[in-house]
C-alpha positions as CSV (number, residue, x, y, z in Angstrom):
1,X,-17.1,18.5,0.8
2,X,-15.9,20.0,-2.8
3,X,-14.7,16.6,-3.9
4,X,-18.0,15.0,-2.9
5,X,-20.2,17.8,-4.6
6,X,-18.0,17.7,-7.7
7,X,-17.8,13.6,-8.1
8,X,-21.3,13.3,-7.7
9,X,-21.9,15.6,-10.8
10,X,-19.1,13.4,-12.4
11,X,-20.9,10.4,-11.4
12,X,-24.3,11.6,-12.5
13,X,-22.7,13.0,-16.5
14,X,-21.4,9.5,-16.6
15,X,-23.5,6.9,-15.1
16,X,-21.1,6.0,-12.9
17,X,-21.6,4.4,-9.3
18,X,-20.5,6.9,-6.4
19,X,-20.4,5.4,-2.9
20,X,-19.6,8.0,0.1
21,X,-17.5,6.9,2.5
22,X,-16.4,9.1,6.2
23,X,-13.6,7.4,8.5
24,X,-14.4,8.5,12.0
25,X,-11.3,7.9,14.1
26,X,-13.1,8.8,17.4
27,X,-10.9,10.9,18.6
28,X,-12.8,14.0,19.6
29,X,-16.9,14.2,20.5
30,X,-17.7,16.3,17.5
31,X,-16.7,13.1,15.4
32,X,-20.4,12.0,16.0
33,X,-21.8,15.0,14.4
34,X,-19.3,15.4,12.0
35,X,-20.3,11.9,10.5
36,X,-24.4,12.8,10.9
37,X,-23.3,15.6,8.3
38,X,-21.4,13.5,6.0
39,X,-24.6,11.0,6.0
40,X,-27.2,14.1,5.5
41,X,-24.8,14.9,2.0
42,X,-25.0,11.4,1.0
43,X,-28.7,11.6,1.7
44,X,-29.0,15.2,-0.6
45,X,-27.2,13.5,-3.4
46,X,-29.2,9.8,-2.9
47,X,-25.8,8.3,-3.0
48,X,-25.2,5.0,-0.6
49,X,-23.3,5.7,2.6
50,X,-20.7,4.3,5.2
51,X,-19.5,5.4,8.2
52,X,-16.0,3.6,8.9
53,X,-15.2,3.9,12.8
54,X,-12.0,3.6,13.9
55,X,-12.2,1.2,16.9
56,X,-10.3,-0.6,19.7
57,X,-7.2,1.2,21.2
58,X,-5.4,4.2,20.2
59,X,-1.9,5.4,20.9
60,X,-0.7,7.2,23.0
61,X,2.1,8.4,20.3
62,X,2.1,9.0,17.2
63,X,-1.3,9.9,16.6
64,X,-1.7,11.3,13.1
65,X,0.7,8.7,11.3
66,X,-1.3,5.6,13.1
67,X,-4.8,7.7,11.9
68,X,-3.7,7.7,8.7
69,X,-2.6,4.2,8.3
70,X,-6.4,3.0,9.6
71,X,-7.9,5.2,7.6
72,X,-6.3,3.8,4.5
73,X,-7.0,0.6,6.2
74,X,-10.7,1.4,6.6
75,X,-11.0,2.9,3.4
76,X,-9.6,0.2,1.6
77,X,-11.6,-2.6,3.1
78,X,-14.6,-0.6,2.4
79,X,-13.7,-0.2,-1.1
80,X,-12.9,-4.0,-1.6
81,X,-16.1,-5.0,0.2
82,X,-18.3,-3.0,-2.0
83,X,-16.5,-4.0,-5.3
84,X,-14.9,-0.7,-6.0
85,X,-11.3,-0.4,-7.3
86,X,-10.7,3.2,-6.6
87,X,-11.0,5.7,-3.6
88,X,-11.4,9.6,-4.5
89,X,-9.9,11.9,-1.7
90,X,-9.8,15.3,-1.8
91,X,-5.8,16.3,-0.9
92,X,-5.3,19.8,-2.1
93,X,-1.8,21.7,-3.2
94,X,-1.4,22.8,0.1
95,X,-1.4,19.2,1.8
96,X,1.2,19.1,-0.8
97,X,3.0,21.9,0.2
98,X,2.6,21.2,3.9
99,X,3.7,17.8,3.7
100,X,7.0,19.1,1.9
101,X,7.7,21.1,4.9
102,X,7.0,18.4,7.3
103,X,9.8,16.1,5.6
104,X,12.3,19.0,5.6
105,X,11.7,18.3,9.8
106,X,12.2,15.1,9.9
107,X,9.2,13.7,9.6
108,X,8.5,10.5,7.0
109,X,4.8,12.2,5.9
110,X,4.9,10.7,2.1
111,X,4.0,13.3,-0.7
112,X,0.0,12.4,-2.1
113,X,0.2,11.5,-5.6
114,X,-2.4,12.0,-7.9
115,X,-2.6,8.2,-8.7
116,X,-1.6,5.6,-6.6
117,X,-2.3,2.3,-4.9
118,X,-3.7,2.2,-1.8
119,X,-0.9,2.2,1.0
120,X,-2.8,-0.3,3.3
121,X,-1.7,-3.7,2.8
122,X,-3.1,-6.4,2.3
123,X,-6.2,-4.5,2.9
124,X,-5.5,-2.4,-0.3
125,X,-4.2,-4.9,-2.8
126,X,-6.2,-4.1,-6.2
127,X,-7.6,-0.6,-4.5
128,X,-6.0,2.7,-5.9
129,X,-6.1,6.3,-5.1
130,X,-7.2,9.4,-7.4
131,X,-6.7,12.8,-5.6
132,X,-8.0,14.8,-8.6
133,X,-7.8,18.3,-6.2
134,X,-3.6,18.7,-6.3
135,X,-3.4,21.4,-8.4
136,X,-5.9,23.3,-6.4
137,X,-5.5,25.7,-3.4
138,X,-7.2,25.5,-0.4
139,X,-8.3,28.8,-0.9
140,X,-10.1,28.8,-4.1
141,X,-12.0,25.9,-3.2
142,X,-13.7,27.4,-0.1
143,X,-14.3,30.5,-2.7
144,X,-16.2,27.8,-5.0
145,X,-18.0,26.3,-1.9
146,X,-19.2,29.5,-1.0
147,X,-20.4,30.5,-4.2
148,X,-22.2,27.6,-3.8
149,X,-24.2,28.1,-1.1
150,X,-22.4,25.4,0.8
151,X,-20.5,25.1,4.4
152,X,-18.0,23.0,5.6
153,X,-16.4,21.4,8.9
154,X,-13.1,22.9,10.0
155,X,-11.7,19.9,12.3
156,X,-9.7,22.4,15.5
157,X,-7.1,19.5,15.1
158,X,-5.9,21.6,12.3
159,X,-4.9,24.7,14.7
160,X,-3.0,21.9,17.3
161,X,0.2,22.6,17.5
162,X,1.3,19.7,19.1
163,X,1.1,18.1,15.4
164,X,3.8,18.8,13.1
165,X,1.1,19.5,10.3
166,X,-0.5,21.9,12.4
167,X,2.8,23.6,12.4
168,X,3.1,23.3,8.8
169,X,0.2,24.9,8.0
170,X,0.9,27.6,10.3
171,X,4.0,28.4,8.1
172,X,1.7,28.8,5.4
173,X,3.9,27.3,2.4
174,X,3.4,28.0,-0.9
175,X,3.1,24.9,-3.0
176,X,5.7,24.3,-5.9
177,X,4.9,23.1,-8.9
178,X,4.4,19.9,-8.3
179,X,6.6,16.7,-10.0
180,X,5.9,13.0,-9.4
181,X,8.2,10.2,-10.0
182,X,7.7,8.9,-13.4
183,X,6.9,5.0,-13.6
184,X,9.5,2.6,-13.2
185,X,10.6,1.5,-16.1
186,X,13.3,-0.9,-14.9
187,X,10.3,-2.9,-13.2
188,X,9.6,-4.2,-16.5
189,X,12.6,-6.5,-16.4
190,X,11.4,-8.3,-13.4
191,X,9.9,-11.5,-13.3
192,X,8.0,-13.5,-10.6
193,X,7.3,-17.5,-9.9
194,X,6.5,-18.5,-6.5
195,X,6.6,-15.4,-4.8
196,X,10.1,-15.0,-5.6
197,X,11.1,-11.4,-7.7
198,X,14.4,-11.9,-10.1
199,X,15.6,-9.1,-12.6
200,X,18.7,-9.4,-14.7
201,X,21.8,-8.7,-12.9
202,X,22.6,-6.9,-15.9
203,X,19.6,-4.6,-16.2
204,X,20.8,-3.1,-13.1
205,X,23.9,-2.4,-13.9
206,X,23.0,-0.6,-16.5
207,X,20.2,1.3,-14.6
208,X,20.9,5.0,-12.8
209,X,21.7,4.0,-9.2
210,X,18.5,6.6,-8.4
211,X,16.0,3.6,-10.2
212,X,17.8,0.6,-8.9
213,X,17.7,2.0,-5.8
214,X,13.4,2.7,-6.1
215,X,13.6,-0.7,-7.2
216,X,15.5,-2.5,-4.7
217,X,13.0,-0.9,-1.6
218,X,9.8,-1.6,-3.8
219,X,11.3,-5.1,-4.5
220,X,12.4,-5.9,-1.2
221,X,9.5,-4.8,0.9
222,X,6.5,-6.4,-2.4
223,X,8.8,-10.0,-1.6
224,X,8.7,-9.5,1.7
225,X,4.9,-9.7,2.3
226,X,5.3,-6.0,4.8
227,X,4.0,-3.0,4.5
228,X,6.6,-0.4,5.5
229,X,9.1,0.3,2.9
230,X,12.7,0.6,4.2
231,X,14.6,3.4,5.1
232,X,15.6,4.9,1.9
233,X,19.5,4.8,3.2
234,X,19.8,1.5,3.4
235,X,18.2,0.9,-0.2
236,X,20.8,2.9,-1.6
237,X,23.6,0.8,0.0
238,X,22.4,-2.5,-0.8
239,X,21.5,-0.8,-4.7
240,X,25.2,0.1,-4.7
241,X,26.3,-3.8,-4.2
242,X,23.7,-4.9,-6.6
243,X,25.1,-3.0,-9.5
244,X,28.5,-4.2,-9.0
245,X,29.8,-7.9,-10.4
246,X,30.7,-9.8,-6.9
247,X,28.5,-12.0,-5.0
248,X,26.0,-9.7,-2.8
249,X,23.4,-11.6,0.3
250,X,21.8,-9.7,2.4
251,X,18.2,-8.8,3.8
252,X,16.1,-5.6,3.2
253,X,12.7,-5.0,4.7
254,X,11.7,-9.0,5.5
255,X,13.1,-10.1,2.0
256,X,16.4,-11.7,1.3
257,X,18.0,-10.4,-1.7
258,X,20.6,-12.8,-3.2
259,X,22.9,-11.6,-6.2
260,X,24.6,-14.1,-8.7
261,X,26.8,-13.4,-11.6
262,X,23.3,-13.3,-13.4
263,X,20.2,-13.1,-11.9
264,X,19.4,-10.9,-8.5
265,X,16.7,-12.8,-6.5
266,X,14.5,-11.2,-4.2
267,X,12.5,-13.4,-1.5
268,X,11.0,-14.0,1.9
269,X,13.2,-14.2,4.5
270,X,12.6,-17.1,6.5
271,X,14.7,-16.3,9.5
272,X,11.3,-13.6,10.1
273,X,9.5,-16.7,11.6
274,X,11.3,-15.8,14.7
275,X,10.6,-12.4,15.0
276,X,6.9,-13.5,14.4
277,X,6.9,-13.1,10.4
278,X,4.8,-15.9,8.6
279,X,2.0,-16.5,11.3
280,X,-0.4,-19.1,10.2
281,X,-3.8,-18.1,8.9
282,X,-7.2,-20.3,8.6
283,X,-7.9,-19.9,4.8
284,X,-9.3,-17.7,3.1
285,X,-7.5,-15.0,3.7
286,X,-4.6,-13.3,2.5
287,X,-1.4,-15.2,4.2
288,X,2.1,-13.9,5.1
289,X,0.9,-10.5,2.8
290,X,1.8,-12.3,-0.4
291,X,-0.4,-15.2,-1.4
292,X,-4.3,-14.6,-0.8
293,X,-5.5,-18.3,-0.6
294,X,-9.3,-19.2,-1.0
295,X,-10.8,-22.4,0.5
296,X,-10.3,-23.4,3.9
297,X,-8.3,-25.0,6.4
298,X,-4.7,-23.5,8.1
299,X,-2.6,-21.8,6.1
300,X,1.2,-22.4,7.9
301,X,4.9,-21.5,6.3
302,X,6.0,-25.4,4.4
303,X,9.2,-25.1,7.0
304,X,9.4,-28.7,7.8
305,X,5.9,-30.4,6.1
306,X,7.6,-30.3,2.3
307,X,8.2,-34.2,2.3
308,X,4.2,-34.5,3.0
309,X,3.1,-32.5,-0.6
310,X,2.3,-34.7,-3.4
311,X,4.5,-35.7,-5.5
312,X,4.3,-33.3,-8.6
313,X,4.6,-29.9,-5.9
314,X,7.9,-31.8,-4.6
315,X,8.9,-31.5,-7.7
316,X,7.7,-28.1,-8.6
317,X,9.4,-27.3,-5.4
318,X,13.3,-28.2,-6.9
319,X,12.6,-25.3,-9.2
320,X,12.4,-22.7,-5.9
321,X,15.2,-21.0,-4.6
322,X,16.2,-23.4,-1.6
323,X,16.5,-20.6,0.8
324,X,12.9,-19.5,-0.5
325,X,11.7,-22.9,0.0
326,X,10.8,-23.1,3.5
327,X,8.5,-19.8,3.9
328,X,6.2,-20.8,0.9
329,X,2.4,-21.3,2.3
330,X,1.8,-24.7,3.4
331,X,-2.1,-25.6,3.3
332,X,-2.8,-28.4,5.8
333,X,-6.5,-30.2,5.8
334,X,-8.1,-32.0,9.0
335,X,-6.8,-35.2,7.9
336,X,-2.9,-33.6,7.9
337,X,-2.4,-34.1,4.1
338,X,-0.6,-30.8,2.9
339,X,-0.6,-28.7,-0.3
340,X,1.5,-25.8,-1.3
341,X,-1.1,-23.3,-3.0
342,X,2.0,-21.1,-4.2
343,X,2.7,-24.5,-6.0
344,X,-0.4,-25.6,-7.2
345,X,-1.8,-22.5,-9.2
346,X,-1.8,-20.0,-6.8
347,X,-0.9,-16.9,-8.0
348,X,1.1,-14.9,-5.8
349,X,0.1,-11.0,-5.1
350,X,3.9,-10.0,-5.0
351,X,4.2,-9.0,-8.8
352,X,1.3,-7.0,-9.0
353,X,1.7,-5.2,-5.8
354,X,5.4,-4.3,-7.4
355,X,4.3,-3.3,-10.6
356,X,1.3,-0.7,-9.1
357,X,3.8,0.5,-6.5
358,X,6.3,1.2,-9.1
359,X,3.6,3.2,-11.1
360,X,3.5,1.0,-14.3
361,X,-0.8,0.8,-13.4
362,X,-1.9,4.4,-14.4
363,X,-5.8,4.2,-15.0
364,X,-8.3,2.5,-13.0
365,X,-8.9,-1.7,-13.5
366,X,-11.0,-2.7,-16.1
């Protein structure tokens, strides 16, 4: 409700656009009403509005982590189909606080930023998020809606304590200052052609093993096409290989990561095909998470068509990794001729989505 009142005077000083957006997962009967309210705001401040509902099945476990990944989800296609590049939420120093606590359990909550791209993926490529309301306590900003004049919803989920952020809030932390990684400077180094990440052997060697460890999860899992990051243990192990001088293969979160003398190489794994990785697509659409291919026809992995491309993609092809080789998009037409789009101009989405995750995009898309 505060973030609303206060963009929409943002908005308004600025000329700026402001759509209003409500996710309703469904989950309780007051969810109805609860959206009828967020439409009669919209309506107050003539500012366009969406309800995003939440439908098909839920889980039975792990609610609030599957709640939050569709809402991202929702939000983010919302965002995309409307032309915006940026979702405002209203996290306050508490959520930060709380989610602190929650981690110190167990639990893999991540800590909101203030800036950040959208987690949902592909959903989310080119969307980001602004939570202007850190710094703020939960406190103070029921204090300012009061004063003005306004009321809120208090969702009972909240006082549930079979959620652990229920719990957390019941602890009642008080927030820390707060400290967010700084970008990723090392994420410079890396280059991309054809889907496939490299970075200078070199510049990781020369990098803290904290960084080339942030870079070898963000690499792996951007390469990869996924969107769950790896555990962070096993980026650290396969961080300390990389910044040694032997030989190093292994794969990290759907990507294989090979190390030379020179060059580390970060890729799709193929082998995923058979744990149901790389499912063809009918175009457009964004295939595999990595290449978002316009047109039409199917869109397949090139494992076993590569001899049917024309002539100047086989050749483009001999400058590919041959282990990347076969799980580059393969587009094939009615009459079975076949195209590689990653080959013929396509740009992949797997360098951008690195350098946004690795906080090198700080204000919003021109």
């Amino acid at each position: 409700m505060a973030l609303t009142l206060i963009a929409d005077r943002w908005a308004k000083a600025l000329g700026r656009d402001l759509l209003i957006f409500t996710a309703d997962h469904g989950l309780r009967p007051e969810s109805v009403g609860w959206t009828a309210r967020c439409a009669a705001l919209a309506h107050r401040l003539d500012r366009p509005f969406k309800a995003l509902p939440w439908v098909g099945d839920k889980p039975t476990r792990g609610m609030p982590a599957a709640a939050r990944r569709a809402r991202h989800a929702l939000l983010a296609d919302a965002a995309r189909d409307a032309g915006a590049a940026v979702v405002l939420m209203g996290h306050t120093a508490d959520d930060v606080a709380e989610a602190a606590v929650m981690r110190s359990c167990g639990s893999t909550v991540p800590a909101p930023k203030a800036w950040a791209p959208s987690p949902a993926w592909p959903q989310g490529r080119s969307v980001f998020l602004l939570r202007p309301l850190l710094d703020a306590r939960r406190e103070d900003i029921r204090a300012w809606l009061t004063a003005q004049g306004e009321t809120w919803i208090d969702d009972p989920a909240n006082q549930d304590l079979r959620f652990a952020r229920a719990r957390a809030r019941c602890a009642r932390p008080t927030p820390a200052p707060r400290l967010e990684p700084p970008p990723l400077a090392l994420a410079a180094a890396v280059t991309e052609h054809a889907g496939v990440l490299r970075i200078p052997r070199s510049t990781l060697q020369d990098a803290s093993p904290e960084d080339v460890a942030r870079l070898t999860g963000l690499a792996a899992v951007c390469a990869g096409g996924g969107d769950r990051a790896p555990a962070r243990e096993r980026s650290h192990r396969l961080a300390v290989k990389l910044r040694t001088t032997g030989p190093v293969l292994a794969t990290l979160a759907g990507a294989r990561v090979e190390a030379g003398e020179s060059t580390v190489a970060f890729m799709r794994e193929p082998g995923e095909f058979r744990r149901g990785g790389l499912a063809a697509i009918h175009a457009p659409g964004v295939w595999d998470g990595r290449f978002e291919v316009g047109g039409g026809g199917e869109v397949r992995r090139l494992h076993g068509l590569a001899n049917r491309l024309p002539r100047d993609e086989q050749a483009a092809l001999r400058n590919i990794p041959p282990a990347a080789r076969s799980a580059l998009p393969a587009r094939v037409g009615p009459d079975g001729a076949v195209t590689c789009p990653a080959l013929a101009g396509t740009p992949s989405l797997v360098c951008a989505r690195l350098q946004a995750a690795a906080g090198r995009v700080q204000r919003e898309p021109a």
